[in-house]
N, C-alpha and C positions, 0 to 999 in steps of 0.2 A: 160599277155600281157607285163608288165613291171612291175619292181622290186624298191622299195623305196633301195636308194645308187647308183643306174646305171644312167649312164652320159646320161642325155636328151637328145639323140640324133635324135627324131622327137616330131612334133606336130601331137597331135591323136586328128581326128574329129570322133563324131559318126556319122554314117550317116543311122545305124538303130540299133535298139535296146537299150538294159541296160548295163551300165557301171560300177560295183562297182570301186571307189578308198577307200583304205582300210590302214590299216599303223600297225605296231607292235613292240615292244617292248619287250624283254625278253620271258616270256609264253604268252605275251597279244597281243592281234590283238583288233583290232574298223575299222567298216566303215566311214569314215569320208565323203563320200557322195558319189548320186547315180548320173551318167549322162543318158541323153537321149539323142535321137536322134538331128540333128543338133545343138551339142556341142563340145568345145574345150575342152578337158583337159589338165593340168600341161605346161601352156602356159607360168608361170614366169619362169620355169628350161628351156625353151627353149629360152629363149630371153635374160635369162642372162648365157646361156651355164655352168647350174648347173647341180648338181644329182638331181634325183628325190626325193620327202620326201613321196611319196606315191608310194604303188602296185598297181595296176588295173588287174580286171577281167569283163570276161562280164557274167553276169547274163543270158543272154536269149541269142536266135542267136541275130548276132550280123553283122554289113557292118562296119568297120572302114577304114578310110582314113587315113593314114602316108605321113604326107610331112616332108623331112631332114630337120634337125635343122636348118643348115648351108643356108638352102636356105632359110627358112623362116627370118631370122636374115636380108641376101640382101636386099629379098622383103623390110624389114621394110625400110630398109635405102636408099631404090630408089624411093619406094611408098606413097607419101605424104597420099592416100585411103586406100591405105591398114595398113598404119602406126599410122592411125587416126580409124582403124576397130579394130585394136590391142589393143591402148588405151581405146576404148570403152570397148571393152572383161576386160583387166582385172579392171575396174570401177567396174562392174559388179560383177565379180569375187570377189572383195575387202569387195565389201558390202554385197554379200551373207557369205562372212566370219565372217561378223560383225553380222550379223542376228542369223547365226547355235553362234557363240558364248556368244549372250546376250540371246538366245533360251536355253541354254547348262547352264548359270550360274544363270540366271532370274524364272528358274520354275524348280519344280520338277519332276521328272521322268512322274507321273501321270495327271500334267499337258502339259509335251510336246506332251504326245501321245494323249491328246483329239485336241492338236492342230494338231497334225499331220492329224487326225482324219478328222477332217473340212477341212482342207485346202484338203485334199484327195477327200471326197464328193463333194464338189466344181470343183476341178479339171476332177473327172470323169462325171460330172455332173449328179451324181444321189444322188439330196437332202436326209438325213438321211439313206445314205446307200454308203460300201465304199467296193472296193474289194480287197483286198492283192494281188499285183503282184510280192512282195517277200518273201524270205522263212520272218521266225517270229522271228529266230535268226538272222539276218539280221536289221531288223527294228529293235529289238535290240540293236543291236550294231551301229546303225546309230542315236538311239537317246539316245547316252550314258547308254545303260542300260544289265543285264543281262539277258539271257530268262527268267531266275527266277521273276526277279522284273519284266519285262514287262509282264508275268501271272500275279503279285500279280496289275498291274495299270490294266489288262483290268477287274481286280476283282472288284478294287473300282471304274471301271469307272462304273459297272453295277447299281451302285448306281443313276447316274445320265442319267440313261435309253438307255445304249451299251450293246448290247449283240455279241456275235461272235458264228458263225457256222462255223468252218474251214477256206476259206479264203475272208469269206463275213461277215462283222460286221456291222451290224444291228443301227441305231442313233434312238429309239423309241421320245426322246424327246430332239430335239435338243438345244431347250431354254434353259434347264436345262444343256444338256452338253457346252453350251456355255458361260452359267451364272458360270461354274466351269471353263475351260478354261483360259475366257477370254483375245480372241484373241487381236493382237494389231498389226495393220499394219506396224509399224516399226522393227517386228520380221515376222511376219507371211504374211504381201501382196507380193502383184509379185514384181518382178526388171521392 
């Protein structure tokens, strides 16, 4: 969809499906996070008429919205509502930065996936049970890790009673995986 270096020339809404933004460096790529539906992406390159620092693809089908740069920019500057919807976005945006970053520096590989883990189960709401709606290299590289390492974390997550069948992972004892965890609302609740 768009390339990290190329001039922001729209604001992309999802309006259904999966969004990877993704970023790379010499032979390395990372996902740097997933969007879903009724989200903005790369909204600071658009309002400060930047390059992108991120690629995007979509994962699944996909409905995106494209509004020009240049118009979005107007909006803001006519729009007292919409200008103040903007500001809200990227608040938001800012502090999910600060989250995936103290998530990124604060735990270990083995600890970000049982959070991931929980915060999943919650999300699809089916207690001690969670379904993968991405590939596993993916999850991966979204939570700083290699496939490699993210096999050897859902090994010792087994210890604290995860098991995985393909792309259903099993939470036999949540307590326990959460007594390992230890989730913390200032990384891991909603915005």
């Amino acid at each position: 969809m768009i390339r990290e270096r190329d001039p922001a020339d729209f604001l992309h809404v999802v309006i259904e499906g999966t969004v990877e933004l993704y970023a790379g460096t010499a032979e390395r790529e990372t996902t740097m996070e997933l969007i879903r539906q009724a989200s903005v992406f790369i909204l600071a390159a658009v309002l400060s008429d930047q390059i992108y620092l991120q690629s995007a693809r979509t994962l699944t089908r996909s409905r995106i919205l494209m509004i020009p740069a240049a118009r979005v920019r107007t909006w803001m500057a006519r729009d007292a509502a919409f200008m103040s919807a903007i500001v809200l976005e990227l608040a938001r945006a800012y502090r999910q930065a600060i989250k995936a970053l103290k998530n990124q520096k604060l735990r270990t590989g083995t600890e970000r996936l049982a959070n991931w883990l929980i915060v999943q189960s919650t999300e699809q709401g089916t207690p001690g049970r969670a379904r993968l709606a991405i590939e596993k290299r993916v999850l991966a590289a979204r939570l700083g890790m290699t496939p490699e390492n993210l096999s050897r974390a859902f090994a010792s997550l087994a210890n604290h009673g995860v098991h995985t069948s393909g792309a259903l992972i099993e939470m036999h004892d949540p307590g326990a995986l959460s007594a390992f965890a230890q989730p913390d609302p200032l990384v891991d609740g909603p915005e």
